[in-house]
N, C-alpha and C positions, 0 to 999 in steps of 0.2 A: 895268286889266284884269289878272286872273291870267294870269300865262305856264304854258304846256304844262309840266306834267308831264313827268321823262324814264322809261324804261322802268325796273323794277326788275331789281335785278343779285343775283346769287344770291351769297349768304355763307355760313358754316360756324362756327361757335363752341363751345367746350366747355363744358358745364354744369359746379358744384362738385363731383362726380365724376366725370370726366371723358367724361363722356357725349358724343359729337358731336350739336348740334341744328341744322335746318336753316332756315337766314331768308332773307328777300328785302325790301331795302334799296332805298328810294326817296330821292332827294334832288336839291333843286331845286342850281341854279347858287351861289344867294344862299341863306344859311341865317342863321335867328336861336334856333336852338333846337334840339335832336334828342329823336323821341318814340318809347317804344315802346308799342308794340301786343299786349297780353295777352288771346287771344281766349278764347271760352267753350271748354266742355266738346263734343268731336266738331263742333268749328268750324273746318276746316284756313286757312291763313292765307291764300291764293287770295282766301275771301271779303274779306279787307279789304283787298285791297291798290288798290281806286277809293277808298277812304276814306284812305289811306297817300297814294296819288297825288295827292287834297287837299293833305292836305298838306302835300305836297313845294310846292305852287303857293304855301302859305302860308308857306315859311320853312322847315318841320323838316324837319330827315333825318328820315324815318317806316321804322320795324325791324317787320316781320309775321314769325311763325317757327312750326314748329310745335313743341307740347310732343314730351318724349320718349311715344311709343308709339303718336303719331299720325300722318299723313301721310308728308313725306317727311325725318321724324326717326324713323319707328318701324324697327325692326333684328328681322328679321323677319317672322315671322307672330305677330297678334295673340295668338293663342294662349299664345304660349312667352312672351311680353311682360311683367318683373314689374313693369311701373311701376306707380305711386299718384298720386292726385292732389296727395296733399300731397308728392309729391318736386317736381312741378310750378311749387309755391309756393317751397319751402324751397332748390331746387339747380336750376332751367330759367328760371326768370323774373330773379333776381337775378343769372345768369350773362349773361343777356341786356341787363339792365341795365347790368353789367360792362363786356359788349362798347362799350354805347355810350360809356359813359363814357371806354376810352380809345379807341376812334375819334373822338370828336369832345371834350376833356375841357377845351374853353374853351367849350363852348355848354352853357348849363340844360336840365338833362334833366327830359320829365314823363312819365306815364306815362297811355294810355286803356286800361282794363281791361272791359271786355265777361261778364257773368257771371261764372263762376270767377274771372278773369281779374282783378276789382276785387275778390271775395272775399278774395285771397291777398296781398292786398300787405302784411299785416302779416307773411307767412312771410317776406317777403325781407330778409335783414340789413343789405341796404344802402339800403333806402326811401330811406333819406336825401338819398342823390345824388337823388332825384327833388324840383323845385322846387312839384310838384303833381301829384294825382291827379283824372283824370277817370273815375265810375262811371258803366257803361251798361249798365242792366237787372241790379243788382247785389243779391241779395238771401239768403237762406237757400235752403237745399234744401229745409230740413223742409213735409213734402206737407200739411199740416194748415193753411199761411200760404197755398196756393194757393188760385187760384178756384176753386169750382165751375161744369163739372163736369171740366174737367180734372185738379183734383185727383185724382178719381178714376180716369183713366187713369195718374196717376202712383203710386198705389197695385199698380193691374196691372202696372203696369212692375217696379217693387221686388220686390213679392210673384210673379208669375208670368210675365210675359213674360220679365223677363232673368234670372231662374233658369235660366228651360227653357232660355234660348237659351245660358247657360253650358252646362247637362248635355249640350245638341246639340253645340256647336262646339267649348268650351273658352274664348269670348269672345262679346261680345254687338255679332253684326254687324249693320248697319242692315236696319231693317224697317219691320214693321205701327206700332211702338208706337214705334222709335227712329229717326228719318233726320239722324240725324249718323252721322257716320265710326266705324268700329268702334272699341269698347270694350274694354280689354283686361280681365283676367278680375278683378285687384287693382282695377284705375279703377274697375271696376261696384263691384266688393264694399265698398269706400269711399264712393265716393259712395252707395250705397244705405243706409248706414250713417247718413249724415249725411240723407237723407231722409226717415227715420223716426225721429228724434233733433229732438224742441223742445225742448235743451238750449241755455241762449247758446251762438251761436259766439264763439272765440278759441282761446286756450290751452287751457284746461281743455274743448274740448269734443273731444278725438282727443287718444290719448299720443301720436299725429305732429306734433301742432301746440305739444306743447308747450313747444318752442324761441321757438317765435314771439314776434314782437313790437307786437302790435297794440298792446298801451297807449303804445306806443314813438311813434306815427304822428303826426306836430304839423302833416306838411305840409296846405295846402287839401285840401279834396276836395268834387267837385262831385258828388253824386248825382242821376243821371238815369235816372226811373221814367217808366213809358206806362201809360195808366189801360185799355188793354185787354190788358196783361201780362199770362197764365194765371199765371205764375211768379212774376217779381219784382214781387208786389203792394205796395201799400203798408204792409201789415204785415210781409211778409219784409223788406223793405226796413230798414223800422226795425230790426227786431230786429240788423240783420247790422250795420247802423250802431254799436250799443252796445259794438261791439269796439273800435271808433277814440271811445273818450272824450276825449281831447284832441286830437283833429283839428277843425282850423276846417271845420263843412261845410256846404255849400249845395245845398240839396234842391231840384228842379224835379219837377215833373210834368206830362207835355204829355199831350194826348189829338189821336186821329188829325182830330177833327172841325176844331180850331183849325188844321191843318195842311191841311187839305181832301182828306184821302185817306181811302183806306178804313179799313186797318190799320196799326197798327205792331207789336204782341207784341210779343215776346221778341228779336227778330232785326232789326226794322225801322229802330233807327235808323242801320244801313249801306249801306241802299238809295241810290243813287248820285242821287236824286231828291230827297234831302234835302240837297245839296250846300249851297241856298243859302239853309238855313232851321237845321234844328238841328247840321252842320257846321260852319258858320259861326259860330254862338252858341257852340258849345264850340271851338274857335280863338278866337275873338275872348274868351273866360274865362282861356284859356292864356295868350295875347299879353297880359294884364293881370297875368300873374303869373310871367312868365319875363323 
């Protein structure tokens, strides 16, 4: 039987410019591993930390944090905030990575990336230290790979809800159209960017990305899609995949019916009720490659 979880304990780390971000750090007594936790876009890290407390039970030190400009790493009001998302990738994820590495720098580190989160791992120049990647619900922005009719609330989002709600605020705080965590005014204009853009992602698709090193990526990666995903459908999916050309990758795709619940979308595979069904199968992917 898995032993209890201990409580997470709050940490502090600098990003490659010296940015303070802020994490909270789960680890069981016995460790075979340490993982970080790269959530989506306006996903504070609170949501995963029953998923981090997994698996602390499973062996990893598990690292949740938020990026700069969100939570309780933004410096602060949204407004004045200049982050991007691709500094996210390029100086927040890989410093975090950093962290673990020399906190724990005898254990294999891997990484679960959640949306954004598994988009950017070829931004980080240290991929490497990671012995594997897990994607969850990882796909393109571009609103044209979405379902219908979501798609087309993501349209009003781009085009006029978060315009207006920049011209209102100076940033696009949760609403009608947005209930993630506010948006700073660069994050929106970015990411909307990349919403309306079915150009490949990688390098060449943002002059911010193009440090990056996606053809760089060798480690696994397991890509996990949900066939009632508005977002990451199975054609965003691919498309975002064609970045990591020489990554070993292994595609799943579950549906809610096989799991016997209602929904999963975009957010579902962190509900605490998946403990012993698709948590399990991604730990036990890890523990065959750490």
């Amino acid at each position: 039987m898995s032993e209890e979880a201990p409580a997470a304990r709050a940490v502090s780390f600098a990003a490659r410019d010296g940015r303070v971000l802020a994490g909270l750090l789960v680890e069981g007594p016995r460790r075979r591993g340490a993982l970080l936790v790269n959530g989506a876009t306006g996903i504070l890290r609170e949501f995963y930390l029953k998923f981090a407390a997994y698996c602390a039970t499973r062996g990893y030190a598990a690292l949740v944090y938020d990026y700069r400009g969100m939570g309780a790493s933004a410096a602060g009001t949204p407004a004045h905030e200049r982050a991007r998302m691709s500094d996210w990738g390029r100086l927040d994820m890989p410093a975090a990575l950093d962290w673990l590495h020399r906190t724990y720098p005898t254990l294999p580190l891997a990484t679960v990336g959640h949306s954004v989160g598994g988009q950017l791992i070829g931004c980080m120049d240290n991929h490497a230290l990671a012995a594997a990647h897990v994607l969850i619900a990882v796909g393109t922005a571009y609103w044209g790979r979405e379902q219908a009719p979501f798609r087309y609330q993501a349209l009003a989002f781009w085009w006029l809800y978060g315009p207006w709600q920049l011209w209102r605020h100076g940033y696009v705080p949760r609403g009608t159209l947005w209930r993630g965590a506010a948006l700073p005014p660069e994050v929106f204009r970015q990411w909307r960017r990349w919403g309306l853009s079915p150009a490949p992602f990688g390098r060449g698709f943002d002059p911010e990305l193009a440090g990056a090193q996606f053809e760089a990526v060798r480690a696994p990666l397991l890509s996990w899609g949900f066939t009632d995903d508005p977002i990451a459908t199975p054609a965003a999916i691919e498309a975002l995949l064609t970045a990591y050309p020489h990554a070993s990758i292994e595609r799943r795709l579950s549906s809610p019916r096989q799991l016997g619940v209602r929904a999963l979308g975009h957010h579902g595979f962190f509900a605490a009720g998946h403990r012993d069904s698709l948590w399990a199968d991604a730990l036990d992917w890890l523990d065959a490659r750490s």
